[in-house]
GUNU-220012 format. One line per 2 residues: number of its first residue (from 1); their letters; for each residue x, y negated, z negated of C-alpha. Coordinates in Angstrom, 3 decimals, padded with zeros to 6 digits. Layout:
// GUNU-220012
NUM = A = X Y Z | ...
This chain:
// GUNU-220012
1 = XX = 000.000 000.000 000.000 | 001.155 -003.614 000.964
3 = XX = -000.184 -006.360 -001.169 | 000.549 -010.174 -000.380
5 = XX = 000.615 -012.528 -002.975 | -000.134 -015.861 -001.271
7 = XX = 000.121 -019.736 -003.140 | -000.607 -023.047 -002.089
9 = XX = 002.795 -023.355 000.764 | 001.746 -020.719 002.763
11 = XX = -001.434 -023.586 004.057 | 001.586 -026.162 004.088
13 = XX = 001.274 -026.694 007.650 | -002.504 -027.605 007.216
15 = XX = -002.881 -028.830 003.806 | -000.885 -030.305 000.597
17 = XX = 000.589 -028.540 -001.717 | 000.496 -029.375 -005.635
19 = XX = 002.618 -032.573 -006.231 | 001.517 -033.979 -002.738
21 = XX = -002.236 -033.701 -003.374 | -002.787 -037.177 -005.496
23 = XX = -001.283 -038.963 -002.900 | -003.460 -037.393 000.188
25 = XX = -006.433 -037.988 -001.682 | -005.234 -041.532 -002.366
27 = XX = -004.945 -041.908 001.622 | -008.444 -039.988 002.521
29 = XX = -010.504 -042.657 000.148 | -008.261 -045.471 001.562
31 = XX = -006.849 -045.553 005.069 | -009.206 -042.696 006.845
33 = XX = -011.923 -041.434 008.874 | -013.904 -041.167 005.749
35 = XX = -012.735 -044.833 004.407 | -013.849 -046.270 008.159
37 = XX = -016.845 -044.163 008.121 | -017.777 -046.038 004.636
39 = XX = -016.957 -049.192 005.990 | -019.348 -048.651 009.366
41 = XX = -021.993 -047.779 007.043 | -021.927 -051.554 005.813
43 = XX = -019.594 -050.269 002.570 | -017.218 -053.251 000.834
45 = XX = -013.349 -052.955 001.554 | -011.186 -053.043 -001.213
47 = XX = -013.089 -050.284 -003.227 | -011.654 -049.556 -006.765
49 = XX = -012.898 -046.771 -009.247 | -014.858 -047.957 -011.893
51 = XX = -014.252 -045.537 -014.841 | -018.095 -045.974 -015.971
53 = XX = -019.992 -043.740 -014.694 | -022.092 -045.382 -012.070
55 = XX = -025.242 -044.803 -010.957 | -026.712 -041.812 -008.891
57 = XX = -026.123 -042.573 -005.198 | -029.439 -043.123 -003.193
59 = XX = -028.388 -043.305 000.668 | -025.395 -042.183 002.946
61 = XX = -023.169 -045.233 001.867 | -023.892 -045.178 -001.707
63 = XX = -022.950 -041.265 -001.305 | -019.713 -042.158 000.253
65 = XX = -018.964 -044.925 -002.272 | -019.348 -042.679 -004.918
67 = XX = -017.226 -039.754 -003.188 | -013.958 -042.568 -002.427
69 = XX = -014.397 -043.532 -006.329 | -013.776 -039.872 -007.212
71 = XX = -010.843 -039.617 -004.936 | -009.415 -042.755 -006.324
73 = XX = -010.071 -041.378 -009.797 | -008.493 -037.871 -009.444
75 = XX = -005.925 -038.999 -007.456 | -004.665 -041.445 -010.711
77 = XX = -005.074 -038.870 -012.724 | -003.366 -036.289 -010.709
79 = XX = -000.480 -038.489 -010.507 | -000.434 -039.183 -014.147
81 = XX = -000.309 -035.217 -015.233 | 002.353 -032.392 -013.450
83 = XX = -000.906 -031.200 -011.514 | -004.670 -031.651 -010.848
85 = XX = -004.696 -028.259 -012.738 | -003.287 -029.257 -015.993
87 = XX = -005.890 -032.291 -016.091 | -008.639 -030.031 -015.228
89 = XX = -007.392 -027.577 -017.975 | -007.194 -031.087 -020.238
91 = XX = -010.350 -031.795 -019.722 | -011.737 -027.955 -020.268
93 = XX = -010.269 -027.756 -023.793 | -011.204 -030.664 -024.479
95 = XX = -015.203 -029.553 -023.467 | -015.412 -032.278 -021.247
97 = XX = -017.309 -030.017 -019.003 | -019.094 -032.649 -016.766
99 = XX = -016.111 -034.524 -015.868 | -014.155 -030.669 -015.201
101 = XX = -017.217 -030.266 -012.872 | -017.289 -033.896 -011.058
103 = XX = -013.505 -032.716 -010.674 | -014.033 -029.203 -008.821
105 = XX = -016.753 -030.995 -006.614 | -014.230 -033.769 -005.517
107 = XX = -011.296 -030.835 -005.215 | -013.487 -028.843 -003.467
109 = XX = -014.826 -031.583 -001.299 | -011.553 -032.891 -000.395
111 = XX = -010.101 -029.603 000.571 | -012.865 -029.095 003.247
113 = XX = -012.584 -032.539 004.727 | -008.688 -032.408 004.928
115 = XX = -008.993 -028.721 007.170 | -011.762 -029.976 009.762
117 = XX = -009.174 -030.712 012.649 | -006.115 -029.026 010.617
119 = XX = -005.154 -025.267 010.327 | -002.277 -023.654 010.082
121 = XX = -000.955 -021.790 012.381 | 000.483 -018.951 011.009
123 = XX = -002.815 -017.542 010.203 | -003.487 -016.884 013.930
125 = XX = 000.000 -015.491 014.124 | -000.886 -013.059 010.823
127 = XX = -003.936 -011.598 011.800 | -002.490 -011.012 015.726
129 = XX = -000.218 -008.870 014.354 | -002.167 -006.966 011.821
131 = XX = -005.221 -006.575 014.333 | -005.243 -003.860 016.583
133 = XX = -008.339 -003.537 019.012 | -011.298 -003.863 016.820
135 = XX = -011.088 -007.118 014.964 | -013.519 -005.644 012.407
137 = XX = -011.137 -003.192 011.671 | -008.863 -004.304 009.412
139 = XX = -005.446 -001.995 007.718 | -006.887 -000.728 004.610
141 = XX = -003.821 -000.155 003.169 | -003.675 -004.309 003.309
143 = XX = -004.169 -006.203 000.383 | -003.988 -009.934 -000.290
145 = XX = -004.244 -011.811 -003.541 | -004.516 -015.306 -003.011
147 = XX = -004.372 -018.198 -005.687 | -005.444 -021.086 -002.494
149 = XX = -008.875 -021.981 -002.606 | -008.948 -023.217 001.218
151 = XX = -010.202 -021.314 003.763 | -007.369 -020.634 006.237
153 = XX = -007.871 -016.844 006.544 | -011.160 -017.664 007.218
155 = XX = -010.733 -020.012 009.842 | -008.136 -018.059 011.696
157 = XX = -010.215 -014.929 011.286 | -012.732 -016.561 013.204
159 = XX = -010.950 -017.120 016.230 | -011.070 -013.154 016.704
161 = XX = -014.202 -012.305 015.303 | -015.855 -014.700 017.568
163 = XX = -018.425 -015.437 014.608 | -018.244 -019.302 013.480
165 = XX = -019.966 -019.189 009.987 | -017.683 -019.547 007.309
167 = XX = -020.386 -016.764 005.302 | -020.185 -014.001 008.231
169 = XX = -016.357 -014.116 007.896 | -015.624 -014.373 004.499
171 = XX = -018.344 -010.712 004.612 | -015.741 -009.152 006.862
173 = XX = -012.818 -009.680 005.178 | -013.974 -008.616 001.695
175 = XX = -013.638 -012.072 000.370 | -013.327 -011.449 -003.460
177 = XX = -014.010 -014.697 -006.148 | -015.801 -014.547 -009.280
179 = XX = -019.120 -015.394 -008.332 | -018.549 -013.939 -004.673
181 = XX = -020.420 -010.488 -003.164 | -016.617 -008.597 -002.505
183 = XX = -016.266 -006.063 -005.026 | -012.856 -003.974 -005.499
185 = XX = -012.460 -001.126 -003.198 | -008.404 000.674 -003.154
187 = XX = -009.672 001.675 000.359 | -010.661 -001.274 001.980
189 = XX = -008.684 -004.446 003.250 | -009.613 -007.192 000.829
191 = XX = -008.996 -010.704 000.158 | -008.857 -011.663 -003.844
193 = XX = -008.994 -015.804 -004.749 | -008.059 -015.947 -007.792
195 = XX = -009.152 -019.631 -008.021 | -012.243 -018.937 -006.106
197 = XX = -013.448 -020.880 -003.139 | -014.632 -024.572 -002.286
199 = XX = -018.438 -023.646 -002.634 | -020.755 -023.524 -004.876
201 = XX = -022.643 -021.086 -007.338 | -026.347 -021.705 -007.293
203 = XX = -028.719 -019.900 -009.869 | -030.077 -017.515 -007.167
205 = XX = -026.437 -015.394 -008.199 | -025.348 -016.226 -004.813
207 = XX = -022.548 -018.438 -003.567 | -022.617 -021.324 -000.710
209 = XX = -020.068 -022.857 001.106 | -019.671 -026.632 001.228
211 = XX = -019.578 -025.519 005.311 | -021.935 -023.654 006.575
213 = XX = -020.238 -023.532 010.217 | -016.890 -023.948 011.704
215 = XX = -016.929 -028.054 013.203 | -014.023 -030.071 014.134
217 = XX = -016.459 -032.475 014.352 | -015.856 -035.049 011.794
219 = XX = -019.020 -037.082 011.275 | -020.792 -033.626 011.181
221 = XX = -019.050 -032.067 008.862 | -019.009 -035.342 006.436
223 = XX = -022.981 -035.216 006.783 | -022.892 -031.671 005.433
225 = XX = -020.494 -032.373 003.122 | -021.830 -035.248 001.369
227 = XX = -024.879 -033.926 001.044 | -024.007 -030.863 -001.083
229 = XX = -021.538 -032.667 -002.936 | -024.997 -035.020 -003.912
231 = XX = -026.761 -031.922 -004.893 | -024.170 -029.989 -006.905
233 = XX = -023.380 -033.682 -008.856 | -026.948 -035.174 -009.592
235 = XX = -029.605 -032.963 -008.479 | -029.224 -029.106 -009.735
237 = XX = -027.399 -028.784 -013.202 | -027.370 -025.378 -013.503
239 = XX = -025.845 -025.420 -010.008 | -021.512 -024.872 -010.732
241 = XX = -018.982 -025.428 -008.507 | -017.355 -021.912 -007.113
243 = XX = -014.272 -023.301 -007.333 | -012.699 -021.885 -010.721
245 = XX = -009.274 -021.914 -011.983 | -007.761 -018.276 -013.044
247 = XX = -007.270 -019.219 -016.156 | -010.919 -020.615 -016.738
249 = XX = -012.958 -017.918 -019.451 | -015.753 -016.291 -017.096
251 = XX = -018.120 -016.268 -019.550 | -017.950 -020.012 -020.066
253 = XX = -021.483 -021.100 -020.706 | -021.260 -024.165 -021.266
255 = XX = -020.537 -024.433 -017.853 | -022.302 -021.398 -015.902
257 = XX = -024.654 -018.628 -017.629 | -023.455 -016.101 -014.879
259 = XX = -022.538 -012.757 -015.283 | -019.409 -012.421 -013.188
261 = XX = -016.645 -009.432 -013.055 | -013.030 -010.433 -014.421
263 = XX = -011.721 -011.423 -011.053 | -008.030 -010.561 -012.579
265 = XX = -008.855 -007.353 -013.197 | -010.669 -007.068 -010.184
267 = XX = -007.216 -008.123 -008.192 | -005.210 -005.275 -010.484
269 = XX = -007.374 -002.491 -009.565 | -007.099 -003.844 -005.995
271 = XX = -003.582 -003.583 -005.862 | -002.337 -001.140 -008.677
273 = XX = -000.641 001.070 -005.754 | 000.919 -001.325 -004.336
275 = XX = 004.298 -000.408 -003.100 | 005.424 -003.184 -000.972
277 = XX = 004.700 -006.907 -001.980 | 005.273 -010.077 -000.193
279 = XX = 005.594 -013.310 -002.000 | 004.318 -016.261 000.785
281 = XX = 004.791 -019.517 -000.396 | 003.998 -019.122 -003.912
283 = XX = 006.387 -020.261 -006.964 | 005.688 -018.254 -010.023
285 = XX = 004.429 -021.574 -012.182 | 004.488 -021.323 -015.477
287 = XX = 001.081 -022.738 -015.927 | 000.078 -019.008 -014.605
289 = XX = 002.383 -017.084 -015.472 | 000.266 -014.516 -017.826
291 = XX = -002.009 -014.210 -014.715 | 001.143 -013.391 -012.571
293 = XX = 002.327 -010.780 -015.346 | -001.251 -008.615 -015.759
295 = XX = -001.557 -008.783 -012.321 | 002.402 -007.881 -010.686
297 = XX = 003.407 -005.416 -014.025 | 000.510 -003.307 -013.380
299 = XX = 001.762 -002.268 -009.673 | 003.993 000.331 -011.670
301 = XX = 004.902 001.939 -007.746 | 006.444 -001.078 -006.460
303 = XX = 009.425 -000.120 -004.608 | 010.105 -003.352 -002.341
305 = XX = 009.681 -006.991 -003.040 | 009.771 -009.647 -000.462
307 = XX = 009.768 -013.457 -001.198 | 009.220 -015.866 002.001
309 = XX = 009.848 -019.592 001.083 | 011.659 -022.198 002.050
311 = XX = 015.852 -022.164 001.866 | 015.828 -024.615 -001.053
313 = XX = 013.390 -022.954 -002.440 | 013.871 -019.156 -002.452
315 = XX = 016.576 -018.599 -005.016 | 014.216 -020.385 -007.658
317 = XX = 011.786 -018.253 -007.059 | 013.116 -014.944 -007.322
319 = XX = 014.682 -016.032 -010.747 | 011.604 -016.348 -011.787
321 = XX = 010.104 -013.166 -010.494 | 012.592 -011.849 -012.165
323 = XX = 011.095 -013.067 -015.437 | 007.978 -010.947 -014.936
325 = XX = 009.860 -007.860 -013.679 | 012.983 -008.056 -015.151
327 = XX = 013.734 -004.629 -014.953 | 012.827 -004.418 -011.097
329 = XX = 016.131 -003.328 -008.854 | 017.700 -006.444 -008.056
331 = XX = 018.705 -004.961 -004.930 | 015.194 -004.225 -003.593
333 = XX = 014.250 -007.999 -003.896 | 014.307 -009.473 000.061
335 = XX = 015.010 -013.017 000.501 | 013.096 -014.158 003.566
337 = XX = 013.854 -018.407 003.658 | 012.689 -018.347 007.682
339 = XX = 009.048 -019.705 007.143 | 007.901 -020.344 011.031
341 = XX = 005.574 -017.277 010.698 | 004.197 -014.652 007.814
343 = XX = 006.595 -011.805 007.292 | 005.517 -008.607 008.291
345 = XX = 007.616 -006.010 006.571 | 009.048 -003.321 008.819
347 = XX = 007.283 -001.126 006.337 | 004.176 -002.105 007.846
């Protein structure tokens, strides 16, 4: 079994990674397509957040106004903590559950409009190689454990399935979140966020996307956008976002009254045999590093570790790999710093 453990710079080529996301949302809510959007609905220039809350939004501009203010505000705070993450985890022990939600809304939001007319690449590339004839076939000796909330695989998935729903794909690859339909299955390619998705959990038990369909449309997309964003915010409370950090108790109720499987137990028994793993653009933070240990010391068959990252990069991480498997043959641990396309392992 072959298990890939993917973080937030294998979607570099698309989207930011941690430290650059303040300063993207800072441009989206600024100097964009949304920002001229907002200013072609008749919205004021110079738009500041106003830490009040302010008042629910009752038309298009008004909804965009209110979006831009969120940017503004998570991208201050982002820049004034090591990561969006360790503000959001502020904020949850600190029970400050409606601002942790207006945060996973805005994250979530953001995400989407930042991939409408940007993918990356190597996605296409990934699932070339691991498709043979029948796109709906995937290897079932393929695993992938993925700590991005994006939808990348999805997108590039798409392009061979021929299907442009975001749903229909995430169905065929076995897309597995904590409030998500996937369940664990040793025998069946699957696809594990650990962080979930940018959706939403309604109280029907069933998750939405923020995108329905595949657009590179921009206005279209914005229109969809915005007006789930609206609804998750102000109209449903019992509605939570499906976007939820790994670290985040599942049976939270202040925040959601679901009953939901322990998606990192679901990702262990997904990938206990796994013999070969391949480390894509992820950096072993500490912030999840109990995650990274439950999940990586309970592949007790692992034979072959690869780690794919940048040349500056690579060495770093593999020390601390090492810190999670220090007994693991240093030998068997393959530096791969050539990032133009996913490895595929000749074990493949």
């Amino acid at each position: 079994m072959i298990t890939y453990y993917i973080g937030a710079g294998a979607s570099a080529n698309a989207l930011p990674v941690v430290d650059q996301i303040p300063s993207h949302m800072y441009t989206m809510a600024q100097n964009s397509k949304l920002y001229k959007l907002f200013l072609e609905e008749g919205g004021s220039p110079g738009l500041k957040f106003n830490p009040e809350y302010h008042k629910k939004p009752s038309d298009k501009k008004e909804q965009l106004e209110d979006f831009i203010e969120n940017l503004l505000w998570l991208s201050a705070e982002g820049s004034n903590h090591v990561s969006i993450d360790t503000f959001a985890k502020k904020l949850w022990v600190r029970k400050e559950y409606p601002l942790l939600k207006r945060l996973k809304i805005t994250l979530s939001c953001f995400f989407i409009l930042s991939q409408i007319e940007k993918w990356d690449k190597r996605y296409d590339a990934f699932f070339a190689t691991i498709i043979n004839k029948d796109p709906f076939d995937l290897p079932s000796h393929l695993k992938i454990i993925s700590w991005n909330y994006d939808y990348q695989f999805e997108r590039a998935y798409s392009e061979f399935t021929g299907i442009n729903d975001l749903r229909g794909n995430q169905n065929k690859l076995n897309i597995i979140s904590k409030h998500d339909e996937g369940r664990a299955n040793i025998n069946q390619f699957s696809l594990t966020k650990l962080n979930g998705t940018t959706g939403f959990y309604s109280p029907t038990r069933s998750t939405k996307n923020l995108l329905d369909y595949f657009s590179t449309e921009f206005n279209t997309v914005v229109e969809e956008v915005l007006r789930k964003y609206y609804k998750v915010l102000y109209e449903d409370e019992s509605t939570v976002c499906a976007l939820s950090f790994a670290w985040e108790p599942e049976a939270t109720r202040e925040i959601s009254n679901s009953e939901v499987s322990n998606i990192v137990n679901v990702a262990i028994e997904n990938s206990i045999k796994s013999e070969i793993l391949i480390v894509i653009g992820y950096s072993f933070p500490n912030f999840n590093r109990d995650v990274d240990r439950a999940i990586i010391r309970s592949m007790d068959k692992l034979k072959k570790v690869y780690i794919q990252a940048p040349p500056n990069d690579v060495e770093n991480i593999k020390i601390r790999f090492r810190s999670i498997l220090p007994d693991f043959d240093e030998k068997e641990i393959v530096l791969w710093p050539d990032c133009g396309q996913f490895l595929i392992p000749p074990e493949f």
